[in-house]
C-alpha positions as CSV (number, residue, x, y, z in Angstrom):
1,X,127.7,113.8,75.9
2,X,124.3,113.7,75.4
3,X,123.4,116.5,72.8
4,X,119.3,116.8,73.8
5,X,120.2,117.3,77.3
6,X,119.0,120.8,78.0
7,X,122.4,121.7,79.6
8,X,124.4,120.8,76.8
9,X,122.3,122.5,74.7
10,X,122.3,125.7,76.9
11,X,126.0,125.4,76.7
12,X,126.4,125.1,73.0
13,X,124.0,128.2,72.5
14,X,126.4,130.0,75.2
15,X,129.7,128.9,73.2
16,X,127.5,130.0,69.7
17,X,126.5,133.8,70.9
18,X,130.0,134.1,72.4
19,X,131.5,133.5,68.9
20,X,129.3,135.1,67.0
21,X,129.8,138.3,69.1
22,X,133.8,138.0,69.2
23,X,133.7,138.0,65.0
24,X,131.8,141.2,64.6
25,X,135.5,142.8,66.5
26,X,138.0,140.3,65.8
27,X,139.2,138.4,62.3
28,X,138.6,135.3,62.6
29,X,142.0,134.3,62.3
30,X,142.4,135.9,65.5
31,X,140.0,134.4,67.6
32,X,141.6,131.4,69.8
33,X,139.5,128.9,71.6
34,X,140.5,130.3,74.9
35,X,138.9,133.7,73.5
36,X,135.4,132.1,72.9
37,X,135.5,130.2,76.2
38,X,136.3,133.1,78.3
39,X,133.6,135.2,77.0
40,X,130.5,132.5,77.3
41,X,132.1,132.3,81.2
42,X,133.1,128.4,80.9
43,X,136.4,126.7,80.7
44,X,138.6,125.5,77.7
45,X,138.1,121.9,78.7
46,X,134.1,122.7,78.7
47,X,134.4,123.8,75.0
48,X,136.9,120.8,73.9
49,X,134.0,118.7,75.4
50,X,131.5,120.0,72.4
51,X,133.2,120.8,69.9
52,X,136.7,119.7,68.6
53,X,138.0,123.5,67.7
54,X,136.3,126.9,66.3
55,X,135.9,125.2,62.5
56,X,133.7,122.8,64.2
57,X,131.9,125.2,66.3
58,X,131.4,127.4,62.9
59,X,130.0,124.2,61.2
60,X,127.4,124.1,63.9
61,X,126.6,127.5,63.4
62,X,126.1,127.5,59.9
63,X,124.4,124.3,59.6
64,X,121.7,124.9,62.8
65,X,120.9,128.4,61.7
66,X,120.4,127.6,58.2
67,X,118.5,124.2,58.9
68,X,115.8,126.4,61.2
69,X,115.2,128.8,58.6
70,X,114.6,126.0,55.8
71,X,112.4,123.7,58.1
72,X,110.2,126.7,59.3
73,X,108.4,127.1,56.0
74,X,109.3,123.4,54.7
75,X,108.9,120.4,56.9
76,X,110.2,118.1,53.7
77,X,111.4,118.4,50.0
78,X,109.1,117.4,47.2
79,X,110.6,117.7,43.7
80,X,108.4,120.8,42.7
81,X,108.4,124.0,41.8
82,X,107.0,125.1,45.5
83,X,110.1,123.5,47.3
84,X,112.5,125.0,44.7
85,X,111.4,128.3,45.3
86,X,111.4,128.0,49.0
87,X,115.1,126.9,49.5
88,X,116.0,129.4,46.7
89,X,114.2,132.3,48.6
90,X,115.8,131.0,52.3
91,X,119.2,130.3,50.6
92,X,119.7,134.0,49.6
93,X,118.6,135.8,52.3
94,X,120.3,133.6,54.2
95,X,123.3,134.2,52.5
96,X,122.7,138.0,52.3
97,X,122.4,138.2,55.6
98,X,125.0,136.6,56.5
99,X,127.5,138.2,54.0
100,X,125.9,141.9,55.7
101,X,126.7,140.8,59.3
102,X,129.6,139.6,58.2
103,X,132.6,142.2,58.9
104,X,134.7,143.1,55.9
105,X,137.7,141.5,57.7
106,X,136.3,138.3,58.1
107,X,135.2,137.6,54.5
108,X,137.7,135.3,53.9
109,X,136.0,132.2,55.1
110,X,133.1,132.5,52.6
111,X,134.2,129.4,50.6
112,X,134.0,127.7,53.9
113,X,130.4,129.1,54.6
114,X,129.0,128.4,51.2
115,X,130.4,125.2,51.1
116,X,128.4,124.4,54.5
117,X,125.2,125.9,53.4
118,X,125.5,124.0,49.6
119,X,126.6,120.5,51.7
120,X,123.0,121.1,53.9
121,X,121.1,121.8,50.6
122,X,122.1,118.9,49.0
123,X,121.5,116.1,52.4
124,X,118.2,118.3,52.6
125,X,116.9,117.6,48.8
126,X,118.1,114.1,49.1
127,X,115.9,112.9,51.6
128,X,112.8,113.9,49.6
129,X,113.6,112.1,46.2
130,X,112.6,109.0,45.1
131,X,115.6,106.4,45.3
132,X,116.0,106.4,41.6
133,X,118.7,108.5,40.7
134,X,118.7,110.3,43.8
135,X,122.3,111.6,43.8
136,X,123.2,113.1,40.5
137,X,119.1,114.5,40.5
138,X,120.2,116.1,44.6
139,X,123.8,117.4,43.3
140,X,122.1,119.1,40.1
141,X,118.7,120.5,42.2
142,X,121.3,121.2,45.2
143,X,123.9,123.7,43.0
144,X,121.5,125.3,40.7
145,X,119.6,126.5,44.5
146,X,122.6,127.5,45.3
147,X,123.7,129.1,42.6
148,X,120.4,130.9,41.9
149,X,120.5,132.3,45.8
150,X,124.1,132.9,45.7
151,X,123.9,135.0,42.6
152,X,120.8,137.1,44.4
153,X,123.1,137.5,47.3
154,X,125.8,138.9,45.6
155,X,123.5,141.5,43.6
156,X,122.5,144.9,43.7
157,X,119.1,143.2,45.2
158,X,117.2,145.6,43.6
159,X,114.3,142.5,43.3
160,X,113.2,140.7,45.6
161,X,114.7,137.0,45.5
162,X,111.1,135.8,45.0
163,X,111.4,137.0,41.1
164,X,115.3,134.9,41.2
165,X,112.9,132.4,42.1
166,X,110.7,132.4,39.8
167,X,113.1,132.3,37.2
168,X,115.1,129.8,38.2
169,X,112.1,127.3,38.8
170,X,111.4,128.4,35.0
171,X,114.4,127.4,33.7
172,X,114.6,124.2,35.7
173,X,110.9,123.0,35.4
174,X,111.7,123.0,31.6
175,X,114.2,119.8,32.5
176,X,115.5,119.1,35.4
177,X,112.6,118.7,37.7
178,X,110.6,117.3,34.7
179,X,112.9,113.9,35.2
């Protein structure tokens, strides 16, 4: 299947809302393939044919959202304070977001959500550093993002994530970004 064709892309989009509305009135658990297929109006077989089962039609989810929201003020990572702040800002009200769509019931694939949105950071921040050192500089960068954002997320959020930000690209100009 050709994933630019328009149709298939249509279809994807279809399959996405369709699941996306099913979790805010079923768990998750509960929600079959047969379930998301019948609500975006196409078969079983049509599904199967673009994604393998609903983990993999999450992972698209997850990844495509959060990949929009980081490109639309970012077109690349630099190592610099700028960038940092950026995916720190997108990253938690991403993940705030998320977390307050999110019905209580369905909380307990989190770990699987985070683990998407970290993964995404990290291939993101790789691309824009220089070769030397790359991976251990992308995993460091890539989890101290995370962690900054996921810790904002999880507040009271009485400041804005900007000032998270901010201290975080303190902290980690003082070292990290420095090498």
């Amino acid at each position: 299947m050709n994933e630019l064709d328009p149709r298939a892309k249509r279809t994807r989009q279809l399959l996405a809302q369709s699941f996306q509305d099913l979790m805010t009135v079923k768990e998750f658990g509960s929600i079959t393939v047969q379930d998301i297929a019948h609500k975006a109006t196409v078969n079983r077989a049509t599904f199967y044919a673009h994604f393998e089962d609903k983990f993999a039609l999450l992972d698209w989810i997850i990844r495509e959202q959060f990949r929009s929201r980081v490109l639309i003020g970012l077109d690349h990572f630099a190592p610099s304070g700028e960038s940092v702040r950026h995916l720190i800002s997108i990253t938690g009200e991403f993940l705030a977001e998320f977390t307050g769509q999110c019905p209580k019931k369905n909380r307990e694939f989190h770990p699987l959500v985070e683990a998407l949105i970290q993964d995404e950071l990290y291939a993101y921040i790789l691309q824009g550093l220089p070769t030397k050192r790359q991976e251990t500089a992308a995993t460091m960068l890539s989890w101290s993002i995370f962690g900054a954002a996921r810790e904002w997320s999880r507040s009271a959020r009485t400041k804005p994530v900007e000032k998270t930000a901010d201290r975080a690209v303190e902290l980690l100009t003082t070292g990290l970004l420095r090498s």
